[in-house]
Each structure stands twice: as C-alpha cells, then as structure tokens.
C-alpha positions, -999 to 999 in steps of 0.1 A, spaced: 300 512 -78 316 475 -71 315 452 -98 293 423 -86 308 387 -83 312 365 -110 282 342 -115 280 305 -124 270 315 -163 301 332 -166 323 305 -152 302 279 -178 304 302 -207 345 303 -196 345 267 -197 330 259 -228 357 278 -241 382 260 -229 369 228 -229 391 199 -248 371 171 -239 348 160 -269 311 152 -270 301 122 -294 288 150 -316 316 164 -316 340 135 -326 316 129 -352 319 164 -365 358 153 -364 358 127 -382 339 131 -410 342 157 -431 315 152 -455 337 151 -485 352 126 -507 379 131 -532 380 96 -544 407 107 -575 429 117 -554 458 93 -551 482 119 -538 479 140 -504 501 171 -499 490 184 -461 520 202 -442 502 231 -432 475 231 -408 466 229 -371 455 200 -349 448 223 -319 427 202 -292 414 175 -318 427 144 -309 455 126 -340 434 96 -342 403 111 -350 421 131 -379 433 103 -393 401 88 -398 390 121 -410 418 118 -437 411 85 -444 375 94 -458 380 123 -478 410 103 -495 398 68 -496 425 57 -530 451 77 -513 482 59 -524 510 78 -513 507 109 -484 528 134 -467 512 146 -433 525 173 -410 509 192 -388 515 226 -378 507 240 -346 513 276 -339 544 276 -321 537 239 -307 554 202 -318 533 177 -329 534 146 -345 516 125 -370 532 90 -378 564 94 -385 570 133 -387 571 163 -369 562 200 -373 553 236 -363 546 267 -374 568 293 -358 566 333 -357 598 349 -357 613 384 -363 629 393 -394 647 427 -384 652 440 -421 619 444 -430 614 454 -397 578 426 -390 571 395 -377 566 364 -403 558 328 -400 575 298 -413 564 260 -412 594 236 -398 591 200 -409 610 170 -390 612 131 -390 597 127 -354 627 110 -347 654 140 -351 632 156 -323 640 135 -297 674 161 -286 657 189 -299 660 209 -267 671 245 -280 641 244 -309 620 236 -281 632 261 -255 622 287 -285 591 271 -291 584 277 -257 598 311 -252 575 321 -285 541 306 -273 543 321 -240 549 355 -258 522 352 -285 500 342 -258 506 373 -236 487 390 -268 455 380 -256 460 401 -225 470 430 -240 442 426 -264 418 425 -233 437 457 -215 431 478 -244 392 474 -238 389 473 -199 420 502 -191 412 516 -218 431 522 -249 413 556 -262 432 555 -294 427 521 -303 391 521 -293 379 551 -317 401 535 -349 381 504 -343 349 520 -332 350 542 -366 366 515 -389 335 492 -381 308 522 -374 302 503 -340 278 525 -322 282 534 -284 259 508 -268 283 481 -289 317 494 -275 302 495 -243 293 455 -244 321 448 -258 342 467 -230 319 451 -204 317 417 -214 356 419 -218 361 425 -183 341 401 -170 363 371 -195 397 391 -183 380 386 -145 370 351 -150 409 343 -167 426 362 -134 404 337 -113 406 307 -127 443 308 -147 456 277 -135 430 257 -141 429 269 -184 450 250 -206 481 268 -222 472 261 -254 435 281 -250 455 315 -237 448 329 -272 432 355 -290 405 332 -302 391 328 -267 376 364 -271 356 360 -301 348 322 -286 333 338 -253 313 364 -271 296 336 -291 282 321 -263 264 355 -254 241 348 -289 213 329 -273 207 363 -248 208 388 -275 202 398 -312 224 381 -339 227 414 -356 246 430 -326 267 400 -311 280 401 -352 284 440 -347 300 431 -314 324 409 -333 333 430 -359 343 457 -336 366 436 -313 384 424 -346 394 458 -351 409 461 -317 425 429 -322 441 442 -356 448 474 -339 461 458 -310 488 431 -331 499 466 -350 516 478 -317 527 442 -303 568 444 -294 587 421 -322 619 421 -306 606 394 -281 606 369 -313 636 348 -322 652 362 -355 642 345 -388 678 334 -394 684 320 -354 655 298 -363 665 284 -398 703 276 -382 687 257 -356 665 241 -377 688 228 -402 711 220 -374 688 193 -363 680 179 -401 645 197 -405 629 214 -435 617 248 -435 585 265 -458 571 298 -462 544 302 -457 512 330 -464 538 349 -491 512 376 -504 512 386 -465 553 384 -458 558 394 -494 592 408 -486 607 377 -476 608 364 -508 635 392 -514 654 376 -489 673 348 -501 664 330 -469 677 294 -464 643 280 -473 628 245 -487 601 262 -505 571 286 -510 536 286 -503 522 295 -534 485 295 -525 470 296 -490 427 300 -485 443 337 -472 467 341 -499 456 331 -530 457 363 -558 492 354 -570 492 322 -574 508 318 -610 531 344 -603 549 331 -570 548 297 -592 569 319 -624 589 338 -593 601 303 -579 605 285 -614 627 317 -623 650 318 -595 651 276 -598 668 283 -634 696 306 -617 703 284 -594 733 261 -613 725 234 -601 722 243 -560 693 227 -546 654 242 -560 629 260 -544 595 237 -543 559 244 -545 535 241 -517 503 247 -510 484 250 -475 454 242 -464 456 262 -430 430 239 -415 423 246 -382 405 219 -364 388 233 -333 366 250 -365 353 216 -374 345 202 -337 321 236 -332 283 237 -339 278 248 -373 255 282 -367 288 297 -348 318 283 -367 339 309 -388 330 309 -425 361 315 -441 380 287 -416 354 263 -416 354 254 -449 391 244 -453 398 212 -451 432 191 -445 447 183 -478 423 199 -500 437 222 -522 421 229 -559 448 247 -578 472 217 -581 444 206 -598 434 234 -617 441 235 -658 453 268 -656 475 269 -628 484 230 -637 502 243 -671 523 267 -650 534 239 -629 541 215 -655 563 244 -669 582 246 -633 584 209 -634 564 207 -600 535 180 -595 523 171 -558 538 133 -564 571 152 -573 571 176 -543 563 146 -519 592 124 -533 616 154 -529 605 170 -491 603 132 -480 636 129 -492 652 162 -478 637 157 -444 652 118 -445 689 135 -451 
C-alpha cells in the first residue's frame, strides 16, 4: 500500500518544532522566571544551555531572579556549540575517553577574546555536533527499518502495548519523511534527539493524554537503547580536547560526576568538579571530601574547585507549560540550593570553597 503524501498538519507540527522565532508569550516566558533570590549577592552559572533563546532576553531573566547581584560569573554551555555572554565564552563538549571505554562530557570556559583564532577547537566543535546530531537519525531508523531488538527491550522495559509501538513507529516515519523533505530548510542546531519527543507533543490535542505519555515513555527507551550502541570512536579523545583547550588559555570542568564517575580516577588536567548537578545530586558531600582530599596531596600544585550546575536548558522555559518537561523545567540559571545548604555549607567551609572564592579564582585562571 503507498504511504499517502504528507499533509499540511504535518509540515506545521514540523515547524513548530523547529521554529526559533519567539511569540510575545513566549519572550515573556523568557524573561521572567518568576523567582527572586534577592540575598543572593553572588551568581555562580557556567553550566547551562542558551539553545534558541536569544542572550538579551536571559540577561534580563538573570537580572530579576538576582536583583542585589553584586559580583557574577556567566557562561553558557551549549552542547557542542560556542557562545558568548559578555565577556566569556563556553561549551559543553562530548568526547571519548578510551580507558573506560564511554563517552563523557566536559564544560570548556574562555575569555571571548582567546576565541577569536580558535580554529582547531572549532573544527572539533563542528566535527562533534554534526556527529551527535546524526543520533537523531539513527534513533528514528531503529523504529521505521526496524530495530527488532531494540524495539522489544523498550516495548517490555515500559510495558508499551502493541497499538503504542505501532504509533510510535508510524508517527516516526512520517517526522523522518517530513526531515528528508524539508532538511535544508531546519536549523542545525534543531537536528537533535529532542525533536522526537517535541513532535509527539503536538499530537496531544488529537489523542488521549494517557497514551501520547505511554507513547513517550516508550520512545525514551528506544532512545536509551539506541545511545547504548552509538560508535564512540567518532568523538575527539578526552585528552586531544584538554591539550587544545589549555593551548588557547581556556578552563575546563567536569561535569555530571555520579554519571562519568570513573573519570574522577583519572587524574585528568581539569579546573574542577561538578559536585551537584539537578541529575547528579546523591553524592554531593562526598565528591566535596573526594576533592578537598586530593586538594591536601597536592603540595602546593594548583586545587581542584567546586562547582555546581544548573543544567538549565532554555527552550524548556519558552514552551507552554502543560507540555514542558518536569524535571528540566524547573531548573533555573544560577540557582543552586546546596551552596546554600547548612549541611553541605560546613563541608565546604572545611574545603575552603565558597561561591565568592570559586568566582575570584576561575575568573582569574581563565584571565591567565
């Protein structure tokens, strides 16, 4: 039987996915993030992602929730993208590290102005988005060829019934139809995994919340199933990053450590640790003890420092509420309760870490 044609719904629904221009809803959504932390005379923010939101409207976004800021260190981090805010740079980068044999993250930090000559960061850069965004294809080949394998882990992980699969399969190859027709016209930056779970949104108004959620939940698993079997050897190695990086004068954080645990074995050439992350936040006081620890061994060399990261991601903020993700749409830029927390506070003090003291000392690194 010939698949019919696409229709003008699906080319819409496509759109709205892809769409960067904002409504005045929308900017207002951006802007103000309903929350004021009026104390808080320091802000710590070098992990989280613009995406399409435009700088300006972040800043005022910023702004409000910290109206007493005194002193600030901003930084975005776009997955495998530059960007700049004021007077720095940054990007978080995946790379390979061969001897634990898995792909990990870390957040590169730059005054804007040691970017300028950057070209063989950026020629990675490059090389790594296109090849994280080639995921999203595989991701919707293993539903429309099909994967068999990958389908029945994630149909029996999530107890998705047949009529669910087969929705998912079908509404799949319509989005991989629409992308082969209309590639050139979708911005790079939307050729991501997101765009799936985006596009099956949009099918809510024509059918039941309960089974565009079950819908969800199954591609997830093929998703998970899907990154399990992606090639790493496509990723620049950890340590080709880091040389580049401090070739050029930038600074370099790890970050999500609960979920790249074994790089903390690794004695990588690193600025610091993310000790707490919305995703990573069980060991909190222990990565603190773990870095204060190797800090006293050190004789002297320069210390490891504390961070914290928000993982923001704006495109969250700029959708209606009744669809945004739950666990990403609470975050917000700069907000991040343990340095504030008694308990975690004494094991800081302990460390001799503060937010003011980590500011001073990044600022100062990156200005070398």
């Amino acid at each position: 039987m010939k698949e019919p044609p696409l229709t003008e719904k699906e080319h819409q629904r496509l759109k709205q996915c892809v769409a960067t221009t904002l409504s005045e809803k929308q900017i207002k959504w951006a802007c103000d993030s309903g929350k004021s932390f009026a104390r808080q005379e320091t802000v710590l923010a070098v992990h989280w992602h613009p995406e399409f939101v435009p700088m300006e409207l972040i800043r005022k976004r910023i702004d409000t929730t910290f109206p007493d800021k005194k002193e600030e260190l901003v930084i975005p981090t776009q997955h495998n993208q530059l960007m700049e805010y004021d007077d720095y740079a940054g990007v978080e980068v995946d790379c390979h590290s061969q001897g634990f044999k898995r792909k990990v993250q870390l957040l590169l930090h730059f005054e804007k102005k040691r970017i300028e000559n950057a070209a063989v960061l950026k020629n990675i850069l490059q090389h790594t988005f296109t090849y994280r965004s080639s995921q999203l294809f595989s991701f919707l080949r293993a539903l429309t060829k099909p994967d068999e394998t990958i389908l029945s882990h994630a149909a029996e992980a999530t107890g998705a019934p047949p009529d669910v699969v087969d929705f998912a399969r079908h509404h799949a190859a319509r989005l991989e139809k629409l992308l082969d027709a209309t590639y050139d016209e979708v911005p790079r930056e939307s050729i991501k995994n997101k765009i799936v779970r985006d596009y099956f949104d949009l099918l809510r108004p024509e059918n039941e919340a309960a089974f565009i959620n079950r819908a969800q939940n199954f591609l997830q698993a093929v998703k998970i199933e899907v990154k399990k079997d992606f090639p790493l050897n496509y990723f620049y190695r950890t340590n080709e990053v880091i040389e580049e990086v401090r070739h050029i004068g930038g600074g370099i954080v790890i970050p999500h450590p609960e979920q790249f645990w074994p790089i903390l074995l690794a004695d990588y050439d690193v600025d610091g640790y993310e000790v707490w992350n919305p995703q990573s936040l069980e060991y909190t006081e222990f990565l603190i003890t773990v870095l204060h620890k190797r800090n006293l061994r050190a004789n002297g060399s320069r210390s490891l420092l504390v961070f914290m990261g928000d993982d923001t991601h704006m495109s969250e903020k700029v959708k209606d509420p009744a669809v945004r993700d739950k666990a990403k749409g609470c975050r917000e830029i700069g907000v991040q309760p343990p340095w504030d927390d008694m308990h975690i506070r004494k094991q800081l003090l302990k460390a001799g870490m503060d937010r003011p003291q980590v500011i001073r000392e990044y600022k100062d690194r990156l200005a070398i």
